[in-house]
N, C-alpha and C positions, 0 to 999 in steps of 0.2 A: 450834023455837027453837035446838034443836041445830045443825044442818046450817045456821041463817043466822049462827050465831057463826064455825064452822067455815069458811063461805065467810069471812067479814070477818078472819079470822086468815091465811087463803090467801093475798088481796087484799095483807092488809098487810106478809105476808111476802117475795111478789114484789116488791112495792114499793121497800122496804128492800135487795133483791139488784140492783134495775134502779138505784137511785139510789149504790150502792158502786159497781158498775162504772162507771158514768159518769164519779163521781168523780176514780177512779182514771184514767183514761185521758184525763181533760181535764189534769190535772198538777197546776200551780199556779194555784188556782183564787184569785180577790179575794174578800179577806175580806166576807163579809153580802154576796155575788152568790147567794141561794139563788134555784135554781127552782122556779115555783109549786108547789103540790103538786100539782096537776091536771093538769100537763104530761110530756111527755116528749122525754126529751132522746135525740137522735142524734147519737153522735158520728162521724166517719170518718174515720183514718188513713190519713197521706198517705204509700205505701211510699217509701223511698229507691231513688230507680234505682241498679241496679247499676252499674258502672263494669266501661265495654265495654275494657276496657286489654288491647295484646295486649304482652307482654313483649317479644318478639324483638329490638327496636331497644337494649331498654334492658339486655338481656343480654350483646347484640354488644359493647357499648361498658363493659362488666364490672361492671353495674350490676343488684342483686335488687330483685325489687320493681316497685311503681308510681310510677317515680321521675318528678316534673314538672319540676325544675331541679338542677344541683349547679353551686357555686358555690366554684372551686378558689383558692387563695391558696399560691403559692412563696414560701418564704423561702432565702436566702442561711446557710449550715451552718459551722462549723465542729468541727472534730474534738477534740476534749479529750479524752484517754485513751481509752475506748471508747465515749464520748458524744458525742453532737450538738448543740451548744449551738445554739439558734435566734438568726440575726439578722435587720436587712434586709429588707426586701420583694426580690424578684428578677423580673429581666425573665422568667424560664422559668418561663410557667405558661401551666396549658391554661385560664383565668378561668371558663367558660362552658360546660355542654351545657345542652340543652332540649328536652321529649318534649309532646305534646299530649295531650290528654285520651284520643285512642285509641291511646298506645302512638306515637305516628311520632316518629323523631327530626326536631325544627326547628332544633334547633344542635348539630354535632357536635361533641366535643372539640377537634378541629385549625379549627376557626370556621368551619367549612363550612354556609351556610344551608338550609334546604328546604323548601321553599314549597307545598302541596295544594291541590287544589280539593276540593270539598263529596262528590268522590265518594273522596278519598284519592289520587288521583293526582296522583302530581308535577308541577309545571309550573314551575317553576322555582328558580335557589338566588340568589347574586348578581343574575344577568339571567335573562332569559328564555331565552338563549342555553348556559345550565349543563345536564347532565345527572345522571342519577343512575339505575345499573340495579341490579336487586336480582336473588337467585337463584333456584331454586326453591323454598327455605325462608322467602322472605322478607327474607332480611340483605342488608345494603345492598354492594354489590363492587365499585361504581365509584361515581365523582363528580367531575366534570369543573367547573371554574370559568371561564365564557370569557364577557370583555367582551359582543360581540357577537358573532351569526354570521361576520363581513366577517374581523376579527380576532380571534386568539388571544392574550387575554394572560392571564394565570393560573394557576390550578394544578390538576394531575389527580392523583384518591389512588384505589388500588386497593386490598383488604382480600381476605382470604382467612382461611380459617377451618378449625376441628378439629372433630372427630365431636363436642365436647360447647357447640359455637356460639359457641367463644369466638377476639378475633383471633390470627393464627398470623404472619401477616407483611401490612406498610405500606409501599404504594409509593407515594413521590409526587416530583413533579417539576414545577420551574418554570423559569422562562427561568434558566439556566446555574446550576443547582441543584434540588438533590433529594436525599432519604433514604431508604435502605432496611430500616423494622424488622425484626427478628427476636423474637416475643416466648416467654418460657417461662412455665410453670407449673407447679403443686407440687399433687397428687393433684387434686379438684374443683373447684377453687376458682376461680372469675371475675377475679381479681386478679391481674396476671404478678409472677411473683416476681424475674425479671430482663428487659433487653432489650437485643438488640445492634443498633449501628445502623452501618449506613457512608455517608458521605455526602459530595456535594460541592457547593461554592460556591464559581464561579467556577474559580481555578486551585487552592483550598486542597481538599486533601483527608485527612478525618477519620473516625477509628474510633470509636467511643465504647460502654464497656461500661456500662448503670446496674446496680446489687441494689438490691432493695428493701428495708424494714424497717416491717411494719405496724405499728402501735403502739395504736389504736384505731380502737373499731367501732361501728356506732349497732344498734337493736335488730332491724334489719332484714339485719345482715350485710356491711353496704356498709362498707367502711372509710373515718376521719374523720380520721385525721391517718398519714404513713410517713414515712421515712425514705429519701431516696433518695446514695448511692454512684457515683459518674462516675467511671470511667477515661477518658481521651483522649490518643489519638493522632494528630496534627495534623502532615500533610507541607503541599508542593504538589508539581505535575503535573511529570514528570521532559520536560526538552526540552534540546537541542541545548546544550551546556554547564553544562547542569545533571541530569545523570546519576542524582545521588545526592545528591539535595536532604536537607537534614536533618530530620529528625524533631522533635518535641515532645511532650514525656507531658505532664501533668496530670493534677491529681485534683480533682475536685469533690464539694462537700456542699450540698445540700439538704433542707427538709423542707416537706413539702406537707400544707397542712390543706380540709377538705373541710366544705361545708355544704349538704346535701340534704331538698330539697323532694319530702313523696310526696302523691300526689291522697289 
C-alpha cells in the first residue's frame, strides 16, 4: 500500500511540474482554456534569427549600430549672443540615408542609390550604367552616377578613409562643378567635429569652413540634433580684365535634427 501511495504522489508531482512549465512558456493563456488532465501539452519556441548586419557601411557614413534609415531635417540659425536660435526649414540638408537588413548602404547621405542582387552585388544606382567599387575592407571609395553607358551626365564621389574607418576626404564632381571635403575628428568618435570644403560652380569659387556643435544623442551614440558654423569665402575665376576679382565672406548658421531607424 506504501509503495502504490508513493507512486501516486510521484505521478501527481510530475504532473503539477509539466503543467507550470507549460504554463509559463505559453504566456497569456485565455481564461477557462484548461487542458484535459490526461493530456500533454508541447510547447515549442520559435528562436528569433539573429540579425546577419555587417556594420561597415553604417560606420563609413558616422553612424553606431544597426542603423536601417536616418532621416536629417536642416533648419535656417541664427546667432543670438552665443545661441542658436532655430528657424526655417532650409534647402541644406542631407534628408535621407538607408542600410538594408544586411548592413549595405541603399541611400547614401549625398542621395547616391545602390541597388543589389540576391547575392549582395551591385548592379546598379540611378541606372544600370552607375558604378560603385569598394576596398579591401569593404568601404565603399567610389560611385559613379551615369545616365547611360552612350553618355555621361552625372556625378562621381570618391571617399577615402582613416585607420579607425571613418571619412577623411569627398571628392565629387559634376558637369562644371564639384567639392572637395576635408573632414576632422576629435579622439574616437564617428562624428567630424569640422569640415573644410573648396568648391566650384561654374565660374564662382568658394571656401567654406563648417564646426560643429553636438547637442544630443540617442542611446545608441548616434547624435540627434548639432549645431552647425559656415564660414565662406566666395570669389570667381581670375580672367583677362579681371585679375583680382573681389572676394565675399559670410557667415552661416544652421541646425540639424536627426531621426534614426535601427533593425
Amino acid at each position: 500500500m506504501k509503495e502504490y501511495i508513493h507512486i501516486l504522489c510521484g505521478i501527481a508531482i510530475v504532473f503539477v511540474i509539466t503543467l507550470t512549465m507549460s504554463s509559463c512558456k505559453q504566456g497569456n493563456k485565455p481564461t477557462g482554456a484548461e487542458e484535459p488532465a490526461d493530456s500533454t501539452v508541447t510547447i515549442v519556441e520559435e528562436k528569433k534569427a539573429e540579425l546577419d548586419y555587417n556594420t561597415t557601411d553604417a560606420r563609413s557614413f558616422g553612424l553606431y549600430g544597426c542603423v536601417a534609415k536616418v532621416v536629417t531635417t536642416t533648419y535656417m540659425a541664427t546667432l543670438e549672443g552665443d545661441k542658436l536660435v532655430k528657424g526655417i526649414i532650409s534647402n541644406r540638408t542631407d534628408s535621407l540615408a538607408t542600410f538594408d537588413e544586411k548592413g549595405r548602404v541603399t541611400l547614401d547621405p549625398y542621395a547616391n542609390p545602390y541597388v543589389y542582387d540576391a547575392d549582395g552585388k551591385f548592379i546598379k544606382g540611378r541606372s544600370k550604367a552607375s558604378q560603385m567599387n569598394r576596398d579591401k575592407d569593404g568601404r565603399v571609395i567610389s560611385y559613379t552616377n551615369r545616365e547611360n553607358e552612350n553618355h555621361w551626365e552625372g556625378y562621381s564621389y570618391e571617399f577615402s578613409y582613416d585607420k579607425e574607418g571613418r571619412i577623411t576626404t569627398i571628392e565629387w564632381g559634376g558637369w562644371e562643378e564639384g567639392e572637395s571635403y576635408g573632414l576632422t575628428y576629435q579622439d574616437g568618435k564617428l562624428y567630424p567635429s569640422s569640415v573644410h570644403i573648396d568648391g566650384l560652380a561654374c565660374a564662382d569659387i568658394y571656401k567654406t569652413d563648417i564646426r560643429y556643435r553636438y547637442t544630443k544623442f540617442d542611446e545608441q551614440g548616434n547624435w540627434t540634433a548639432r549645431e552647425m558654423y559656415f564660414d565662406i569665402m566666395q570669389t570667381t575665376e581670375e580672367y583677362e580684365g579681371n585679375e583680382n576679382p573681389p572676394k565675399d565672406y559670410s557667415k552661416e548658421y544652421y541646425i540639424q535634427e536627426r531621426i534614426i531607424t535601427y533593425y
